[in-house]
Structures are given as structure tokens and as C-alpha cells.
N, C-alpha and C positions, 0 to 999 in steps of 0.2 A: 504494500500500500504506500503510496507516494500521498503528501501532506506539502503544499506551498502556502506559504506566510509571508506575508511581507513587513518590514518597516517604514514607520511613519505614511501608511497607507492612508491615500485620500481617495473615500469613497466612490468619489464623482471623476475620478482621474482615467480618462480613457488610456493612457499609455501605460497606467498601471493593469487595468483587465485585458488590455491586450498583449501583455507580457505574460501574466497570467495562462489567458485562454493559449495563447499558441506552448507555452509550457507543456500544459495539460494534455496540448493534443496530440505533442509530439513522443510524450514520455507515456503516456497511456499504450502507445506501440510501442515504443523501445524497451519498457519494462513490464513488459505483459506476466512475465514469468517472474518477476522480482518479489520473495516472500521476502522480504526485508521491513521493515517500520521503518518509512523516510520522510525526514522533514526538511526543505528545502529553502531557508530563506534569503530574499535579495530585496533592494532595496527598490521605491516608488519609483524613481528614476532610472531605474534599468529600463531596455528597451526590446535587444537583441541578446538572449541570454543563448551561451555557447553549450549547447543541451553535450555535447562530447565531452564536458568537462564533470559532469553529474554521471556521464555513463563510465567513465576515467574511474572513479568515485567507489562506483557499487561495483565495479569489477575487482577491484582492489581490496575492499574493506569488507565484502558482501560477507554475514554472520557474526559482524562482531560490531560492539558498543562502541560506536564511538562519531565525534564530532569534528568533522574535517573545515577549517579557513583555509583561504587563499593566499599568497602572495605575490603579485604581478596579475598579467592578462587586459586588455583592454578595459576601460571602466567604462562599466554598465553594460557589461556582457558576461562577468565573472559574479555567480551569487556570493553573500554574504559568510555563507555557511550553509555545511550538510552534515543532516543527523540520522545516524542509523543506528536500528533498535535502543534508543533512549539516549544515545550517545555518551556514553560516561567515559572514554577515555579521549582525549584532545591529538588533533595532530595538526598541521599546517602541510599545504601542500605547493608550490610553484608551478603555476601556470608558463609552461614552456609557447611553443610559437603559434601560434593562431591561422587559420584560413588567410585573416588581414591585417594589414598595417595601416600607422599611421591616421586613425581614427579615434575617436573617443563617443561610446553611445551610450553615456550618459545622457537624461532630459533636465540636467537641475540650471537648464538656462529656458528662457523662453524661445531664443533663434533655434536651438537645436529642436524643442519639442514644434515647432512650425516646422521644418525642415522633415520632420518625422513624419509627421501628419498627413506630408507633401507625398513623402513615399509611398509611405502606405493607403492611401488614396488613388497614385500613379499605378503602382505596382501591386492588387491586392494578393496576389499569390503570394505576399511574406508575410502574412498573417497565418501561415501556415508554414512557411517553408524553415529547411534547415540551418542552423548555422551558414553550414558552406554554402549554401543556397544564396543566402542573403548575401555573403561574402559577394559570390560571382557577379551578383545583380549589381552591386557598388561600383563593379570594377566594369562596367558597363557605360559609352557617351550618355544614352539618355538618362540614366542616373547621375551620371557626372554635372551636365548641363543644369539639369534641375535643381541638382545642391550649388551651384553658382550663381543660380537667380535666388538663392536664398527659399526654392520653393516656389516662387512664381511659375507655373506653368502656360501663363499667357505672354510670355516673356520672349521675345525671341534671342540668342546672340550672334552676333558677327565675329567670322572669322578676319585673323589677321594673320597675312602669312610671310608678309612682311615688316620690317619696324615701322611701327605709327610715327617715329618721330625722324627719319632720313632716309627713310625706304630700302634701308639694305634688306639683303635676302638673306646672307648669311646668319645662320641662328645656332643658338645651342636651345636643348630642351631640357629644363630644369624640373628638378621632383623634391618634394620634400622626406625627409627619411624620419626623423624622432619625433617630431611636434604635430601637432593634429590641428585643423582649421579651425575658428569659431562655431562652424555648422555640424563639426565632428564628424561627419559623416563620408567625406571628402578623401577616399585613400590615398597611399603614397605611389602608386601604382601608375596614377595618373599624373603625364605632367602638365599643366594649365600655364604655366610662365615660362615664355624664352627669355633669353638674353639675344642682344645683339650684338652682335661682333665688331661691327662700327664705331657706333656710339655708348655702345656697353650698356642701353636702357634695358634693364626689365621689366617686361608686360604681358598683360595677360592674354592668353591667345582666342581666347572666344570672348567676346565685349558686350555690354548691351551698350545699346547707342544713346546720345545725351538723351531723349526725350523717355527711357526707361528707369535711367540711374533711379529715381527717387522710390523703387522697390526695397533698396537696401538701407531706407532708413525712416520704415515704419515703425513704427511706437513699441513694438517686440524688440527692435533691435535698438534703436537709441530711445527709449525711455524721456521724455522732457515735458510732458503731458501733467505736473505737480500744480498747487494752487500757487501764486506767487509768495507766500508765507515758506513755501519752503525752499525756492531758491534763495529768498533774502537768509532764511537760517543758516543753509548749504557758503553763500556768500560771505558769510561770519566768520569761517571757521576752514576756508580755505588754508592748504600749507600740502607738506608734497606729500602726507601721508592721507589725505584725503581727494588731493584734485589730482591724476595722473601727470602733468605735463608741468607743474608749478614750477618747478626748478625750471625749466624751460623761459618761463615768464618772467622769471627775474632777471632773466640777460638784457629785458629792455629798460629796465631803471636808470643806468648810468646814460642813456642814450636820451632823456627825455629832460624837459625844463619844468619850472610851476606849471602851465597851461598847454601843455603838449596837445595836439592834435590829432588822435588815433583813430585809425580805419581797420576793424577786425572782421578779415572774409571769412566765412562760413565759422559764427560765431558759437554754433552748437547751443547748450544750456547756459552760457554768458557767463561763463567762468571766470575769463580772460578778461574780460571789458571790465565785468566787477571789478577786477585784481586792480585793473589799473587807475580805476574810480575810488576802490580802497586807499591805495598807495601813493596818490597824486589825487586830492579833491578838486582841485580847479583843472583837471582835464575837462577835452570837449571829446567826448567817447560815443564812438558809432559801431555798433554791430549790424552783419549784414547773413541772414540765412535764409535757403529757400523755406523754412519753414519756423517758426515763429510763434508758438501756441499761446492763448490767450492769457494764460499765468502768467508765461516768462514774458510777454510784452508789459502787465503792467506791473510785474518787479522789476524791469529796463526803465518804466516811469519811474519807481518810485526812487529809484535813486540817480534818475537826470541820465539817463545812457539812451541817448538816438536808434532807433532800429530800423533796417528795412525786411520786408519779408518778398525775398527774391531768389531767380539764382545769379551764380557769383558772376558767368559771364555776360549775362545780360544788362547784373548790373552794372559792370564795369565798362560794359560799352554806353548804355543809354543815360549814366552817373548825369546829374545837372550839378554835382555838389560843385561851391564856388571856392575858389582859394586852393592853397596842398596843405597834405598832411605830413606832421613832421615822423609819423610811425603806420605802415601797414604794415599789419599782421596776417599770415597764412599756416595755421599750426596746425599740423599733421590731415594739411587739405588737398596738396595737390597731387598726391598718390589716386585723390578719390576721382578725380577729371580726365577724361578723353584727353588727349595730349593737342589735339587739335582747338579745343574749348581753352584749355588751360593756356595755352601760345597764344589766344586773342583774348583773355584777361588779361595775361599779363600786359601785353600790348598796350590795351585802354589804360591801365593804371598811370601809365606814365603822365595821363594829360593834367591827375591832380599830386602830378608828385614834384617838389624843387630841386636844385642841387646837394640840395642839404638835406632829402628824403630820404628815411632809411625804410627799405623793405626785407622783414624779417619771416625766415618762414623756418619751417622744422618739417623732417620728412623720415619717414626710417632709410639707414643706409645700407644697401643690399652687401657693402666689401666689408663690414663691421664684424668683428666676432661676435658681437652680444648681437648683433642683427640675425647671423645664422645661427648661433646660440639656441637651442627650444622650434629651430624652425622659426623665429621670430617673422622676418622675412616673408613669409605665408601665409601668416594667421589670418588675414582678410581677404583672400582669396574669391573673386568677386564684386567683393564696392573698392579694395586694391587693385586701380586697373594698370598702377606703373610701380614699381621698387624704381627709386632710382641709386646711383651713387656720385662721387666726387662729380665725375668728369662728363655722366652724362648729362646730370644737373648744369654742371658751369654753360656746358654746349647748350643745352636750352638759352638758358639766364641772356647768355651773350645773343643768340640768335634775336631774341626778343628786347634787346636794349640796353642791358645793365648785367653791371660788373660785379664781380664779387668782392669784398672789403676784408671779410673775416669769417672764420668760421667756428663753432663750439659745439659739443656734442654734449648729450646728456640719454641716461638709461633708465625706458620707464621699469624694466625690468628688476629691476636692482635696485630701487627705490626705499624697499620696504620689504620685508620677510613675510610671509605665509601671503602668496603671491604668484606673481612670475612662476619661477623654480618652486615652488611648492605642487602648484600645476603639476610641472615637467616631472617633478618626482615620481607625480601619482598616475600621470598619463603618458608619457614618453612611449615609445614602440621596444624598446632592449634595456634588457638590465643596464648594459653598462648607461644606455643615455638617461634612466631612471636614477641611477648612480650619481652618475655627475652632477645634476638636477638636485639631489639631496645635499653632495657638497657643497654647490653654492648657497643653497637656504640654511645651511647650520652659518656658513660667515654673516650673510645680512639677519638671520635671527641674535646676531653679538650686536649690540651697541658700540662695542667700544671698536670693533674691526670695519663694521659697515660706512663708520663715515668718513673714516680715511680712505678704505678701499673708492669710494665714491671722488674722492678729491684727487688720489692720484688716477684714475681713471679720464675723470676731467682733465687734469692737466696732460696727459697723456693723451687727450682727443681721442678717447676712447669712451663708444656709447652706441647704442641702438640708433638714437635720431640725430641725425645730422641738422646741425642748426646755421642756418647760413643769412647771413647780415651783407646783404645788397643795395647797390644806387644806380643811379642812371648812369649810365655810357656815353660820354660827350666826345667819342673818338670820332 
């Protein structure tokens, strides 16, 4: 008799009886002959549970007491625990290699349970099928495309078979190995991003075109939908263990006067604008996002910050604003842009910027160790429609008008302990990158090591996001 339990069970949880039922349906044959007492529990947020790991289990143990955990195996495919005839003696077991890589089916995100939803709706023969079943189906274009649109299925993408941004053909095809997407689902099997050998851009090879982008930043995936009481609290209490990018936003202090002039594209949840309204009262602070919800417009009231609710290139082309600014901001946005859209923003920026205009952006840098670090580099696979680095960045910058002055880097990864590599610990694809993953969160869980490690890192121009401090090009 087979017995399935779960933890912190919500009733009403479709991903949880669907994990369930296809359990039940699959173990009712594989252990038709099993005179065992088993009790099999996994957690709500399992999705894809690897039924060969239960069969591993009772082949092994079958007649005797005892309660087997795991350690390693994809998360949210490995149960919690298996108990046979009462379980009284304890073992631990190692989840050795799996059907798949480079995934994580855990649901304890919202993007991943949409993404689920997406499948099992596409595809309902894994409401039934097995392990490896489901494995092969991932490793499939139409499942690949689908987890790219984040689950949109009315979505279309275009191919790119050469660089968006110089039109070489030469390419390399890149794969991610230990880190898993936001969407989880996404294996390493598939590669979604070249490099180009020209200009060295990385981009993603199937794209939705400008007028789709804003599937990838519905309210499941970026969240900003709060009454405006709670970004003013959220606004309080900024600093880098709360805002991801904050170390990032203190590079432009020394850069500004009393009354500074700031322009922040794709302001998100107005993090950054706050910041600068905080730390300099007499700025004149303008945020600009295609989306703009009715909370965060009148917390941008209440504390005097301009907004438009647009997108960035439209508004950079049809801008009436009068005079320049002494600060544009672009942090961690033009990764998200067509390259073609992002070259005619940049473009129009020019007409409100002076000599003395500094244009600040942050981007992750694909030649960084902490960038490839965890797969960092991939984790957006989808609304990331370019990695860039050093040189394909400057080549843009210069294409489009403006020079480069300086440059700083900073890691959101490494910010903070039970995190980044806490992640990688618990989801990496191989002991050893599970490993390494746990050495760096034992140093960032020290106080006393993390914030030098942080400072010689800086000074060493070593970090995930490349931060680069630009001006116009009067050559």
C-alpha cells in the first residue's frame, strides 16, 4: 500500500493534486505487487516528481523499517522522504544523474507555476507521463519556445540567424550547464544564446519582436501592483540588503550637485528615483516606465518625482522635455531591448543631454566570472534579449554617439548571504557546482569576510554588472 502526504498543503492548489494524481497513477502500476507500508512525502511545490527515485527506494529497502531522505536531485522532482513499514531506522540517500539538466521544478515562484500551467495545458499527456517522458518533452523546440515566452502561447518568436547588432554570421552557440532559468523549466540541453564573433554581442536566438516584449513583465513576474503606503515604507528602508542594485546607485552621488537633474528609463517600482529624492531633496527626478500602476504613480506624487507611463523608445524619440539632464539612468534595462529599439533611444537621448551629461547604465557582463558564476548570464532567458560585454557595449555606445569615461562593476550576487549561492547550492545540476555554490555562501554568510571580499572585488573591477559612466562624443 502506497500512502502520499504532503507538506504545507494548500487545499485549493492545482499543482499540488496534480502532482498528486499523476503520482498515484503512475505508482499504482509500478507497484502493483509492492506488500510494503509506504508513505511518500514531498513538498506543495513539487511539480515533476522522478517516480524512478521511489522505485530506486523499494527495490533497495523493500521489508524492512525504515525512513529514506535525499540529498541532491533536481528541486521539486526529489520527495521529501520515504517511509517503509513504519520507518524506524533512518538512512539518507544521493540522488545520482537524472533524465535532465539544468532545470529546477520547483513552483515556490509565481513565473515558474504560470510556466507550468503553460505546459500542462500545451502538452496534457504529462499529466500522466513519466519522469523521462516529461524529461524528453522539455528537450523539445515547442516546449523550449513556450518556456521563452514565459508561457504565452499567442506569442510568436523570430528567428535570428545572424547578429542583431552588425550582421555577422559567424556565431558560436552557447548552453548553460549548472544554473537553471527563472522559468526553471528551460534545460541545458538547449542553446537559446549565440555569441558573435565580430562584435562579441550575446543574444538570444528566437526574439519576440518590440510590440510582444511586455508579456514578460506581467504582475506574476514583476510584482508593483502595492497600494502606494507600501512603496513609501519599501522607500524608507532602502540599502543593498533590501533593494538588489543599491550599491549600484551610489556611484551616482559624487556625480551630482544640490538640484541635479535626473532622467531614470524604465524606472520599474521607483526604487532609484526614491534613492535619489532621498539623498539629494532639491533634485528635479523623473521616472519613465511602460507601465506605471496606480499606487506607484501616487507614491511618485507624494514625494515630488515626475513620471511618464510609456515605452522607453518612444519616449525618447517623441520627449518635449525642455533643457538636459545633468544624470540619465539605465539600470539593468538594456539587456531587456531589441538592439535595434535600444540604438534609437539611445540616439534621441542625446537631444536632452549637454556636455556635461553623464549617462549611467549597469548591465550584466557576459566575460565576468561572477556573471558565469551560477549561470548568472542566463537566468533571464527570454525578457534577456542581449548579454553584453566590455567591447560589444563600447561598439554600441560609440556607434550611437558617446564615449565611454569610466567604468565600475558591482555583484548582485554577492550582496548578501542566503541568496544568490544559497540558490546554486540547492539547485545547481552537479555536486561539484552544488559544492562551490555552498563555499561561497559560508564566506558572504561571515560579516567580517563579506565586506572586504566585496571591496577588493570592486577594486578589482570584478562583479556580475558592468556599470558604465558615459557622454556624448564631440569627435
Amino acid at each position: 500500500m502506497v500512502t502520499l502526504s504532503c507538506l504545507d498543503v494548500d487545499g485549493d492548489s492545482i499543482e499540488t493534486c496534480f502532482a498528486k494524481t499523476r503520482l498515484e497513477q503512475l505508482l499504482s502500476s509500478l507497484t502493483a505487487n509492492c506488500e510494503d507500508l509506504v508513505e511518500i512525502v514531498f513538498r506543495d511545490t513539487d511539480s515533476f516528481i522522478d517516480e524512478s527515485i521511489i522505485l530506486d527506494v523499494l527495490k533497495q529497502f523493500s521489508g524492512r523499517s525504515i525512513t529514506v531522505t535525499f540529498n541532491g536531485g533536481i528541486l521539486g522532482s526529489v520527495p521529501l522522504s520515504i517511509s517503509l513499514n513504519g520507518g524506524a531506522e533512518a538512512r539518507s540517500m544521493y540522488v545520482s544523474k537524472q533524465s535532465i539538466s539544468g532545470v529546477n521544478f520547483s513552483l515556490n515562484r509565481s513565473l515558474r507555476k504560470a510556466v507550468f500551467r503553460s505546459l500542462i495545458e500545451a502538452f496534457p499527456f504529462l499529466r500522466t507521463a513519466t519522469f523521462a517522458e516529461v524529461s524528453q518533452k522539455l528537450k523539445c523546440e515547442d516546449a523550449r519556445d513556450l518556456i521563452l515566452t514565459y508561457g504565452d502561447k499567442d506569442k510568436t518568436l523570430i528567428n535570428q540567424p545572424v547578429c542583431p547588432n552588425c550582421g555577422f554570421s559567424g556565431l558560436t552557440p552557447l548552453y548553460h550547464s549548472e544554473g537553471n532559468t527563472i522559468t526553471g523549466f528551460l534545460c541545458n540541453e538547449h542553446s537559446v544564446y549565440s555569441r558573435c564573433n565580430e562584435c562579441e554581442l550575446v543574444f538570444l536566438k528566437r526574439q519576440l519582436g518590440s510590440s510582444d516584449l511586455h508579456t514578460y513583465y506581467r504582475e506574476e513576474v514583476y510584482p508593483r501592483s502595492d497600494a502606494s503606503v507600501m512603496h513609501l515604507e519599501r522607500w524608507q528602508n532602502l540599502d543593498s540588503k533590501t533593494t538588489s542594485h543599491y550599491d549600484n546607485y551610489t556611484h551616482t552621488l559624487p556625480l551630482l550637485n544640490s538640484a541635479p537633474k535626473v532622467l531614470d528609463l524604465g524606472c520599474g517600482n521607483g526604487d532609484f528615483v526614491a534613492f535619489i529624492k532621498h539623498k539629494i531633496p532639491g533634485s528635479l527626478v523623473t521616472g519613465v516606465d511602460w507601465f506605471i500602476p496606480q499606487g506607484l504613480q501616487d507614491a511618485f506624487e507624494q514625494i515630488g518625482i515626475e513620471y511618464y507611463n510609456a515605452k522607453l523608445s518612444e519616449f525618447a524619440e517623441q520627449t518635449h522635455l525642455s533643457g538636459y539632464f545633468d544624470l540619465i539612468s539605465l539600470w539593468e534595462v538594456i539587456e531587456h531591448l531589441n538592439i535595434d529599439d535600444l540604438k534609437s533611444m539611445l540616439c534621441s537621448l542625446k537631444k536632452v543631454m549637454s556636455k556635461q551629461s553623464v549617462l549611467i547604465l549597469s548591465t550584466p557582463d557576459f566575460d565576468d566570472p561572477f556573471c558565469q558564476s551560477l549561470d548568472f548570464w542566463n537566468m533571464a532567458a527570454g525578457e534577456h534579449i542581449s548579454v553584453f560585454n566590455f567591447n560589444s557595449l563600447s561598439r554600441l555606445l560609440a556607434e550611437c554617439g558617446f564615449k565611454i569615461d569610466k567604468i565600475e562593476r558591482e555583484s548582485v550576487t554577492t550582496k548578501k548571504s542566503n541568496a544568490w549561492y544559497q540558490y546554486g547550492a540547492e539547485t545547481n545540476s552537479s555536486l561539484a557546482g552544488k559544492g562551490n555554490a555552498q563555499i561561497m555562501e559560508v564566506l558572504l554568510d561571515n560579516d567580517t569576510l563579506r565586506e572586504p571580499f566585496k571591496r577588493m572585488c570592486r577594486d578589482k573591477k570584478l562583479g556580475s554588472e558592468l556599470i558604465v559612466f558615459a557622454s556624448l562624443s564631440f569627435a
